[in-house]
Backbone as a printed PyTorch tensor [residue, N CA C, xyz], in Angstrom:
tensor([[[ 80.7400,  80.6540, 145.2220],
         [ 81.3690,  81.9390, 144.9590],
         [ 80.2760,  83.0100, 144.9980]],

        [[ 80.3890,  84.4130, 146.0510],
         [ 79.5450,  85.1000, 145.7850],
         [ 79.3880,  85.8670, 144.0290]],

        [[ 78.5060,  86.6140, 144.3870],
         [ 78.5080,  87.3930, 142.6570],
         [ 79.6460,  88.2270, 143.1560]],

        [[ 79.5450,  89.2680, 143.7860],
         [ 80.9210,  90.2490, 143.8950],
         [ 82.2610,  89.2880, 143.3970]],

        [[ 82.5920,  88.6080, 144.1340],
         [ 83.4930,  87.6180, 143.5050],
         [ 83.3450,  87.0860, 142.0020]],

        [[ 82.0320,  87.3130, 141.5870],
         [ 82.5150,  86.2140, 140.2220],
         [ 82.1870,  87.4910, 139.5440]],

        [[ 82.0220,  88.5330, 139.8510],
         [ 82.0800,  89.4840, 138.6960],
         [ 83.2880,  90.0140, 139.0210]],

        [[ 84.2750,  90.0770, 139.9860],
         [ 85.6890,  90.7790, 139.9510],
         [ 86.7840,  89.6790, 139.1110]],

        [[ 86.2650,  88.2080, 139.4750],
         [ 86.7790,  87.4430, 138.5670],
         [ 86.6630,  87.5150, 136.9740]],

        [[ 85.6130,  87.5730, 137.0710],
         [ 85.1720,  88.0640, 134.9460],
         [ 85.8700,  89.0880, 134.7880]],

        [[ 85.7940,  90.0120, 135.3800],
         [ 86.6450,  91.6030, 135.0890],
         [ 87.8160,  91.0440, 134.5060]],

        [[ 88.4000,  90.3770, 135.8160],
         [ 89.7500,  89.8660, 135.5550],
         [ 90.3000,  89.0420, 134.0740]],

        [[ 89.6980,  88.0680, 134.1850],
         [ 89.7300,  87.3770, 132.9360],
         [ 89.3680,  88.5470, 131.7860]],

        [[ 88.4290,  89.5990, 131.7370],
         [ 88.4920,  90.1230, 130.5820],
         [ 89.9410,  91.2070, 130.1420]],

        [[ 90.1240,  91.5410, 131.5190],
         [ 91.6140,  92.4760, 131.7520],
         [ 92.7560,  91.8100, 130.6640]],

        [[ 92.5100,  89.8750, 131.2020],
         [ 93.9540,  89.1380, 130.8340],
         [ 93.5690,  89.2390, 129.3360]],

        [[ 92.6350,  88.7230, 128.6070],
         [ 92.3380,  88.7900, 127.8140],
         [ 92.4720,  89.9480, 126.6940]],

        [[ 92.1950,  91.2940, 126.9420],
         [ 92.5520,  92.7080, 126.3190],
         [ 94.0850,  92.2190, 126.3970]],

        [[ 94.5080,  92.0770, 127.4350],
         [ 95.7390,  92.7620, 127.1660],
         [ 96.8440,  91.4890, 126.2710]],

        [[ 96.4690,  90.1530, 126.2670],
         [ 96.8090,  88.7160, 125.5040],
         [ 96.9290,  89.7200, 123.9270]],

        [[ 95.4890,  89.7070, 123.5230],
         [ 95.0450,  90.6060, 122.2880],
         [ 95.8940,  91.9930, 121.6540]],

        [[ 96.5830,  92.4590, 122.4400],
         [ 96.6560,  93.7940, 122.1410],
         [ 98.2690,  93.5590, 122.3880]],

        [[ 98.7290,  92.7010, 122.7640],
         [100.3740,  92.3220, 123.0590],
         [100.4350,  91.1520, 121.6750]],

        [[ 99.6030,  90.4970, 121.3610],
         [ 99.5050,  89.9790, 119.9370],
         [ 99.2540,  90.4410, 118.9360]],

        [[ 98.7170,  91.8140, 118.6760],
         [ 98.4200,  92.7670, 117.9230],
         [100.0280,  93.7470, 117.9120]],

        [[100.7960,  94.1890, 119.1970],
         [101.8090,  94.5380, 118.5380],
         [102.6770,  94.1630, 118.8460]],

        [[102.4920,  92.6180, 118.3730],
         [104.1010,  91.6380, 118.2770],
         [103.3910,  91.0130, 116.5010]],

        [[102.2180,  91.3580, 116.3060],
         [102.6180,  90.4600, 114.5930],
         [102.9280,  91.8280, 114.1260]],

        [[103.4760,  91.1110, 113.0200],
         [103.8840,  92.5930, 111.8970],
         [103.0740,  92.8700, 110.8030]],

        [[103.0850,  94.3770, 110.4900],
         [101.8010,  94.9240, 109.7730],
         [101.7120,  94.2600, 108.7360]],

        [[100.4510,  94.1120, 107.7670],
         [100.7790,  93.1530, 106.2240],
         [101.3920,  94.5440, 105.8360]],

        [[102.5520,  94.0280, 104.1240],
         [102.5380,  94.9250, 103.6160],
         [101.7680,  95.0590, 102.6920]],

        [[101.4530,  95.9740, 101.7090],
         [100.8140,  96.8660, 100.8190],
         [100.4410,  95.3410,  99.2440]],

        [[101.6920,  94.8180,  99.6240],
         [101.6710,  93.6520,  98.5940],
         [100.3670,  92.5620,  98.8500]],

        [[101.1950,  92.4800, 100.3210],
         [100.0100,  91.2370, 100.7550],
         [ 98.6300,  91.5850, 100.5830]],

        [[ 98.3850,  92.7970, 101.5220],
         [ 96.8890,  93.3680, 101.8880],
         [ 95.9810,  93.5780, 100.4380]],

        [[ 97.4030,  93.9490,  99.5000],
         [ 96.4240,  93.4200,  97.6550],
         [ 96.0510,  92.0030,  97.5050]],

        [[ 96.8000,  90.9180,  97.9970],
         [ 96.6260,  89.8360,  97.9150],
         [ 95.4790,  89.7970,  98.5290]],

        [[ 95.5130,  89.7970,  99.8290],
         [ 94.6990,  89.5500, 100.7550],
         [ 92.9370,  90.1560,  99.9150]],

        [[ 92.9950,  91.3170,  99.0700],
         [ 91.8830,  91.7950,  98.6140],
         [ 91.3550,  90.8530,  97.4990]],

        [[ 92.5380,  90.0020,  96.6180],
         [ 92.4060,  89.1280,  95.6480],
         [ 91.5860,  87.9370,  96.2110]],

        [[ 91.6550,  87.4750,  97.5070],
         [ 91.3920,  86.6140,  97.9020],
         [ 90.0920,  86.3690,  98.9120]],

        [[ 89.9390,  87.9030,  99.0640],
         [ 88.1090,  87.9040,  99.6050],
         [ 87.6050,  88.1800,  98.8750]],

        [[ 87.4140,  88.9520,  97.3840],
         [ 87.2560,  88.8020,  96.0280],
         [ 86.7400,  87.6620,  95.4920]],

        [[ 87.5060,  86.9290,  95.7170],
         [ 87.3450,  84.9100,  95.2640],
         [ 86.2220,  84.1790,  95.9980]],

        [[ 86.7360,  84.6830,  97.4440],
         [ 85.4390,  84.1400,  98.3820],
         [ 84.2920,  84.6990,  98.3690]],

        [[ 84.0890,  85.8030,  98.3320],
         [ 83.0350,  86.0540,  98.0830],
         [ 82.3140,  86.1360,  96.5470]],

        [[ 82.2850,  85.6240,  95.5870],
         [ 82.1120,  85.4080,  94.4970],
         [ 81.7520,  84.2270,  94.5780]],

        [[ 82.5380,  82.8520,  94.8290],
         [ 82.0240,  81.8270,  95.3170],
         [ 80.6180,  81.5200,  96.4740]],

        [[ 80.7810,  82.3190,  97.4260],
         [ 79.8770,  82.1620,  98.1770],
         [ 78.6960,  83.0810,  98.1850]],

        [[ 78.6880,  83.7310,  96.6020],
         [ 77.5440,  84.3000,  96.1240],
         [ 76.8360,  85.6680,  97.3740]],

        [[ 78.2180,  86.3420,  97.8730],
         [ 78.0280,  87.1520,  99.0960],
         [ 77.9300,  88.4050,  98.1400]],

        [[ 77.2240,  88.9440,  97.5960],
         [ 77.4810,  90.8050,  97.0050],
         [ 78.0150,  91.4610,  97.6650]],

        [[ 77.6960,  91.7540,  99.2550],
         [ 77.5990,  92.5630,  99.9910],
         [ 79.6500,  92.5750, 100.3290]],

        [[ 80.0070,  91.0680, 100.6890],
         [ 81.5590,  91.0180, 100.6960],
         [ 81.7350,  91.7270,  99.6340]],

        [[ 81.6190,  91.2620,  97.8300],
         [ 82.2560,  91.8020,  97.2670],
         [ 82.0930,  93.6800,  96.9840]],

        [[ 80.9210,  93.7960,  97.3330],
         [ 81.0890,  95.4620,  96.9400],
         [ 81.7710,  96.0230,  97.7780]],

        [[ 82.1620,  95.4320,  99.3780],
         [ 83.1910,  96.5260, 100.0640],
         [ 84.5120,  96.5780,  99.2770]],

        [[ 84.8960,  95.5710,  98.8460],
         [ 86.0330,  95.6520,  98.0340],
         [ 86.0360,  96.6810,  96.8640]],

        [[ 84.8560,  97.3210,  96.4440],
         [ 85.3000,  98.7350,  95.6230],
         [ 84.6580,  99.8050,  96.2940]],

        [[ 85.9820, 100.8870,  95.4640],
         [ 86.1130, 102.3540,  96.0430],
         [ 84.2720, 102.9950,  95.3240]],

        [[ 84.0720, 103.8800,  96.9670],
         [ 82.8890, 104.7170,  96.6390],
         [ 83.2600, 105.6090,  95.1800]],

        [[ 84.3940, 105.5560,  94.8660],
         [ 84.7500, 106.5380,  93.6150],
         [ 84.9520, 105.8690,  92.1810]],

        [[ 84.4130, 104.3370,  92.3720],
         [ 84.7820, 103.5500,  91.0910],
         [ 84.0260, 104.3390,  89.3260]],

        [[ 85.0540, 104.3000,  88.9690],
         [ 84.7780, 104.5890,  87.1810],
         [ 85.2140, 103.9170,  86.3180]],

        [[ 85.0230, 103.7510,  85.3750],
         [ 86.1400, 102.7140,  84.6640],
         [ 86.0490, 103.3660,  83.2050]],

        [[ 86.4170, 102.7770,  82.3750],
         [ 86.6930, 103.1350,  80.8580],
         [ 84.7870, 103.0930,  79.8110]],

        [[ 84.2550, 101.9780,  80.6020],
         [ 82.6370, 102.5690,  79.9770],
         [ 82.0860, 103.1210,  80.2760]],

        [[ 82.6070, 103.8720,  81.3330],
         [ 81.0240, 104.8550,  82.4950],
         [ 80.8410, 104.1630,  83.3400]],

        [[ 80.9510, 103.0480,  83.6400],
         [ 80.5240, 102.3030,  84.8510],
         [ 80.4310, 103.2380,  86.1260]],

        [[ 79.7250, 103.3780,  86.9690],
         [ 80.0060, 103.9880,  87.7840],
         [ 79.6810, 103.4370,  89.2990]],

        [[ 80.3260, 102.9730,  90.4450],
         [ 80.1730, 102.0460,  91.4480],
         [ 79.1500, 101.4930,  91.6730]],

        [[ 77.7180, 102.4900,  91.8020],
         [ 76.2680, 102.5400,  92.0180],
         [ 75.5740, 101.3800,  91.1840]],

        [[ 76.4380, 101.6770,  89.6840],
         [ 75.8490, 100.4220,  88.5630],
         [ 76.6260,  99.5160,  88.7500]],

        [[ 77.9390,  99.2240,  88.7880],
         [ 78.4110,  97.7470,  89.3500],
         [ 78.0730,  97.1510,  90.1930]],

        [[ 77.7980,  97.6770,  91.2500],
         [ 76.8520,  97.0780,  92.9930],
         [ 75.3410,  96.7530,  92.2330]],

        [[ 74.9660,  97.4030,  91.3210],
         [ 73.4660,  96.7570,  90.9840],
         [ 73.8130,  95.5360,  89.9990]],

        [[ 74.6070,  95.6790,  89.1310],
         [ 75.1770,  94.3990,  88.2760],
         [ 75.6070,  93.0610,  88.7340]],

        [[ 76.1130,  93.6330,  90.3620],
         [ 76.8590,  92.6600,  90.9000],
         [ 75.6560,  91.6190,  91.5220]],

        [[ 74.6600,  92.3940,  91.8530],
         [ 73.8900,  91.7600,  93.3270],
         [ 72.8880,  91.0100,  92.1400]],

        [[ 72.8880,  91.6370,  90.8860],
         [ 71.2150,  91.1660,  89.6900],
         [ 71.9020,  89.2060,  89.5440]],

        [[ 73.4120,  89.4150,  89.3850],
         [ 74.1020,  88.3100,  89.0900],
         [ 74.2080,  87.0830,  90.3780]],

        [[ 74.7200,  87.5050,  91.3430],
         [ 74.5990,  86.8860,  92.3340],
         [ 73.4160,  86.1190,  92.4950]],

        [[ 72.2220,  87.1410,  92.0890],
         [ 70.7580,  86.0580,  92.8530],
         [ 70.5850,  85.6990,  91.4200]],

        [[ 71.2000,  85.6010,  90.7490],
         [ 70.7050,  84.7570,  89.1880],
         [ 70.3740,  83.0640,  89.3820]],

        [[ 71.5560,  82.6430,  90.2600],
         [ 71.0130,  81.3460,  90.9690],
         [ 72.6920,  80.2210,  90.5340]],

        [[ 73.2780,  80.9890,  89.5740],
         [ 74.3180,  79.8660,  89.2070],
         [ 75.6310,  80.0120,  90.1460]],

        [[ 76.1800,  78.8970,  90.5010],
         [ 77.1950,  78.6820,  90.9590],
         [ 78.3070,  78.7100,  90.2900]],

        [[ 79.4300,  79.3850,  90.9540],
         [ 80.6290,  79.6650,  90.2410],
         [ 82.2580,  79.0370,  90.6470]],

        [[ 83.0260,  78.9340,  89.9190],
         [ 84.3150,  78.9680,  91.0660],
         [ 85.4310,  79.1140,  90.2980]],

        [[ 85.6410,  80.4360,  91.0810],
         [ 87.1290,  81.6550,  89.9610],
         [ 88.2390,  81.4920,  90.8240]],

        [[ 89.4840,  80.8590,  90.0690],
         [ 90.8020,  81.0400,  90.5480],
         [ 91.6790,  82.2450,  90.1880]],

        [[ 91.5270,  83.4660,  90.7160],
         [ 92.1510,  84.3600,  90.2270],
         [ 94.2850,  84.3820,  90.1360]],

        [[ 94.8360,  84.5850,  89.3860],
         [ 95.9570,  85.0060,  89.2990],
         [ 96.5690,  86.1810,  89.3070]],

        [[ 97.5510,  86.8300,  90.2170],
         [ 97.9990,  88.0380,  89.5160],
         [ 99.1130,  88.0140,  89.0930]],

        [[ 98.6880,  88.3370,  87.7330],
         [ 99.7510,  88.1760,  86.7910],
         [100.5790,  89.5990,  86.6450]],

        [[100.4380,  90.2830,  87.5020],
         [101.0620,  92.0760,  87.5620],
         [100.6220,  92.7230,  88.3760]],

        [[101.5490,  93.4710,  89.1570],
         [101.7370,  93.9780,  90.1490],
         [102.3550,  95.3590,  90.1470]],

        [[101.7300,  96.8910,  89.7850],
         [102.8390,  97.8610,  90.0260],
         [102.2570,  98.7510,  91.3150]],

        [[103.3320,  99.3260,  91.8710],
         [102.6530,  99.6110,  93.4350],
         [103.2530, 101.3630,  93.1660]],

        [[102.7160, 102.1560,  93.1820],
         [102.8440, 103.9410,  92.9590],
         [102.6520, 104.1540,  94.5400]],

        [[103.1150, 104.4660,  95.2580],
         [102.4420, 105.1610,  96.1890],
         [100.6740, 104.6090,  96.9860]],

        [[100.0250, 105.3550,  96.8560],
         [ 98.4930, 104.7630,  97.0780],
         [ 97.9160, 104.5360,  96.1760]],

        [[ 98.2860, 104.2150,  95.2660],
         [ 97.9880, 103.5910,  93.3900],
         [ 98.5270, 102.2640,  93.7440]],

        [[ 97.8390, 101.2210,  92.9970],
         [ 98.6270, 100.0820,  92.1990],
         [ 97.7620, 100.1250,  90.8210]],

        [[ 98.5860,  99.1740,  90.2450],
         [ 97.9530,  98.3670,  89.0690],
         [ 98.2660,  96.9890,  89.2760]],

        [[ 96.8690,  96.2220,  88.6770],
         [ 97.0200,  94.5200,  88.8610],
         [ 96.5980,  94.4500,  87.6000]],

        [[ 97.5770,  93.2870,  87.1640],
         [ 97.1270,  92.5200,  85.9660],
         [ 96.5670,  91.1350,  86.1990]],

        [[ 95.4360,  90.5610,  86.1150],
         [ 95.1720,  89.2600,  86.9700],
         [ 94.5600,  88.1920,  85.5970]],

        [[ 94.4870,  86.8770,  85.7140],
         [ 94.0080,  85.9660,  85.0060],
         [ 92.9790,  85.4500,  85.9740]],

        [[ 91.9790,  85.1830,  85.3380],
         [ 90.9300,  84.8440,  85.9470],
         [ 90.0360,  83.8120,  85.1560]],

        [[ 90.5510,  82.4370,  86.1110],
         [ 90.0380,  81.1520,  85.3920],
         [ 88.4890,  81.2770,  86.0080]],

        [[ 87.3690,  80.7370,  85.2960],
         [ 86.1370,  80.3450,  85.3940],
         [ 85.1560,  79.5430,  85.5110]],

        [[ 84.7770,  78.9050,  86.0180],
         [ 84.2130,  77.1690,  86.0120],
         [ 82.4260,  77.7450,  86.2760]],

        [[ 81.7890,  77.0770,  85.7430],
         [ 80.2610,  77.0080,  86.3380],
         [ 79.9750,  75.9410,  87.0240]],

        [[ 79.4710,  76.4680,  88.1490],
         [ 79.0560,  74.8740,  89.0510],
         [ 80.0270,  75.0110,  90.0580]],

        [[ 80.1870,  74.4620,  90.7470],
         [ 81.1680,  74.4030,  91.8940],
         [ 82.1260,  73.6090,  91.9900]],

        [[ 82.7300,  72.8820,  90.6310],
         [ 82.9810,  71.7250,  90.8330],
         [ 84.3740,  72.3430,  89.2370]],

        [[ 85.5230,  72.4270,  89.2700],
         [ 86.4770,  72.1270,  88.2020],
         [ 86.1690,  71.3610,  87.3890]],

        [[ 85.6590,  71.5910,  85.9250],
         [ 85.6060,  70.5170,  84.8680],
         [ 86.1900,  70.9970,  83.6570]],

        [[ 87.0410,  70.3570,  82.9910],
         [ 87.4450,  70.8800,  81.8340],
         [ 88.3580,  72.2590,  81.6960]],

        [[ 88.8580,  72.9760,  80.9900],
         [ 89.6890,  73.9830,  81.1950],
         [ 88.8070,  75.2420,  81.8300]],

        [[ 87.9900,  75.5540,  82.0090],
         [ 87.0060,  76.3500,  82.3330],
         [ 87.3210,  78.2660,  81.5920]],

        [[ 86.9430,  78.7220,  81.5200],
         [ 86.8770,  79.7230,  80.6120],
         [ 88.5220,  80.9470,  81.4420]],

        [[ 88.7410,  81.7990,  80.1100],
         [ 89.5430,  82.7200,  81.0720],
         [ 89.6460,  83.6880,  80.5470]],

        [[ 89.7760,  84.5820,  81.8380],
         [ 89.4010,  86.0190,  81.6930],
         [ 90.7730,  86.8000,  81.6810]],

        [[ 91.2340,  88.0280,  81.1910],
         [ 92.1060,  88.8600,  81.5350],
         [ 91.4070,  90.2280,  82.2930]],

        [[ 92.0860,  90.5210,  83.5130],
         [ 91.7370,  92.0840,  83.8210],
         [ 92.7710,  92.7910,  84.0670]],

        [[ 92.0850,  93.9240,  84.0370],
         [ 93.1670,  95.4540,  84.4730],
         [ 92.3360,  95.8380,  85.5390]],

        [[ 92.8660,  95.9970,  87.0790],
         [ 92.2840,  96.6460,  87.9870],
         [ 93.3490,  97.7370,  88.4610]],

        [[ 92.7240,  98.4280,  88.8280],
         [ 93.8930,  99.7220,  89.4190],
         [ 92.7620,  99.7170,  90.9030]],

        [[ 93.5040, 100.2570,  91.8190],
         [ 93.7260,  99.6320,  93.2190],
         [ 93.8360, 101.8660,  93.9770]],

        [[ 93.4540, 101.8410,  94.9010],
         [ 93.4520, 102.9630,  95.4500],
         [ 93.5710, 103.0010,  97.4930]],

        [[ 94.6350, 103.2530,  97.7860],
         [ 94.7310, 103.0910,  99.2020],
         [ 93.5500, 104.2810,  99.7060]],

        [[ 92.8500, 103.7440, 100.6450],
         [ 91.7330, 104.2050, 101.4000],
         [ 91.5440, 103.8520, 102.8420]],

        [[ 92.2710, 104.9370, 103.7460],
         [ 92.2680, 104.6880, 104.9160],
         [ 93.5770, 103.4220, 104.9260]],

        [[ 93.4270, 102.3920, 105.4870],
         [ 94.4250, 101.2470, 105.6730],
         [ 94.1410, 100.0750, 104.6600]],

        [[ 93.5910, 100.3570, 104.3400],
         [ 92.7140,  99.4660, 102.8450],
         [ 92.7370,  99.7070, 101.6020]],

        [[ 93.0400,  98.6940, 100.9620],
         [ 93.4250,  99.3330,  99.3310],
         [ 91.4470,  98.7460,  98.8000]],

        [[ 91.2200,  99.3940,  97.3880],
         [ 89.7880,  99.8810,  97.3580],
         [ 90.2560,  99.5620,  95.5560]],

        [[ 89.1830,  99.1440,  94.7630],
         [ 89.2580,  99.0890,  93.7330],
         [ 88.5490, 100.0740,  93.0000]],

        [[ 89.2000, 101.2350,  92.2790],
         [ 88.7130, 102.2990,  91.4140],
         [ 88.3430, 102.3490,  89.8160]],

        [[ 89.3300, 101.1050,  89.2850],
         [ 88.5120, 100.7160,  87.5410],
         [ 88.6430, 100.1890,  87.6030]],

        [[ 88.3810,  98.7560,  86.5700],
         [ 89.1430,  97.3780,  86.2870],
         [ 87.9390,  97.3790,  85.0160]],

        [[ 88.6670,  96.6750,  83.8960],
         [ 88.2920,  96.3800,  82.7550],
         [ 88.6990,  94.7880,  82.6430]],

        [[ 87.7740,  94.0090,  82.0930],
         [ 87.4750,  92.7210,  81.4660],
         [ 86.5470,  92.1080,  82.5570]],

        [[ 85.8260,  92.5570,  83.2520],
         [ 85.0350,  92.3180,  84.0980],
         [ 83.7270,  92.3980,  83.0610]],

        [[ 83.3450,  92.8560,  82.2390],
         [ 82.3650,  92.9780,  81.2950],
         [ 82.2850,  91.7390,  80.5550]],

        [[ 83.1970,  91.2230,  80.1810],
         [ 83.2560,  89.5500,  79.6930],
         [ 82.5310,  89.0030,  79.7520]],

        [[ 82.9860,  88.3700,  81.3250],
         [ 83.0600,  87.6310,  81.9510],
         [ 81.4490,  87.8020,  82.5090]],

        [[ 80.8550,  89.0030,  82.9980],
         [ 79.5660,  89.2160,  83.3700],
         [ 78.7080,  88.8740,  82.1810]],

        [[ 78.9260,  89.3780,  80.6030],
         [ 77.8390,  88.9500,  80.2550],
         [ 77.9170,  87.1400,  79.3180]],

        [[ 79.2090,  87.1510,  79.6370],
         [ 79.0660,  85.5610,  79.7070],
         [ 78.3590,  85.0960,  80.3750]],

        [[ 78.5930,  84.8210,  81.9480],
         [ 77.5170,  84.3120,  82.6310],
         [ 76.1760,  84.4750,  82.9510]],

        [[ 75.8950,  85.8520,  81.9270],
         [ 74.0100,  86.5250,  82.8060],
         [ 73.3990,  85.7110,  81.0870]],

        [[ 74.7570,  85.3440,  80.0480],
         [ 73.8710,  84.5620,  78.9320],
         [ 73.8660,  83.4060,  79.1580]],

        [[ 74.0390,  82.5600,  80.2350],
         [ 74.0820,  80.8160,  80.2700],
         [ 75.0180,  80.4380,  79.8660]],

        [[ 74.9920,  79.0910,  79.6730],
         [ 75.5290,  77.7750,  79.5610],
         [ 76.1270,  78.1670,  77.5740]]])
């Protein structure tokens, strides 16, 4: 096959390809507002487990505040001091509440706790309040309380 030929062929294949993609893009249906919270609950989890900071801080809003002053800048430093602390974790979150306002929610979530990577015993549990902020196509987390717990549970050990 000359090159002229195998580069009008690649073209081609990339043509079929865009357009496979983009005819599968609008034949699924959008998540709704419910899921895409879910969906935030659940890269939340993964990345916590897989000790990623960087996953979890996209998940909050540049505008986070909460009820102590927290302010995003100090949770992203809280988050990342914990992460490289060295312990392994593994959180089954629940949401136990759901109210959806417009580009507001509120979540009420349970948040089981294990150290180690491994389920042993009832493992500790947390309650939170997160309130949720649509941003662009993305919902963004703006407070959440009982996250303080749970952090200085684990930055005190075993």
């Amino acid at each position: 096959m000359t090159r002229r030929r195998g580069l009008i062929v690649g073209v081609a294949l990339l043509a079929g390809l865009v357009a496979l993609g983009v005819a599968y893009m609008l034949g699924r249906p959008t998540p709704t507002d419910q899921q895409k919270i879910y969906a935030l609950v659940a890269q939340g989890q993964r990345a916590v487990e897989q000790r990623n900071a960087t996953g979890l801080t996209r998940l909050i809003s540049r505008d986070y505040f909460d009820r102590t002053g927290t302010t995003r800048q100090q949770l992203v430093g809280m988050i990342v001091q914990w992460m490289h602390g060295g312990e392994e974790v593994m959180v089954v979150p629940e949401i136990s509440g759901l109210d959806l306002r417009g580009d507001f929610a509120d979540m009420s979530l349970r948040v089981r706790l294990w150290r180690g990577n491994e389920p042993s015993g009832p493992g500790e549990e947390y309650a939170m309040a997160v309130r949720l902020r649509r941003e662009g196509g993305d919902w963004k987390v703006v407070s959440a309380e009982g996250w303080a717990e749970a952090q200085s549970d684990l930055m005190s050990g075993p």
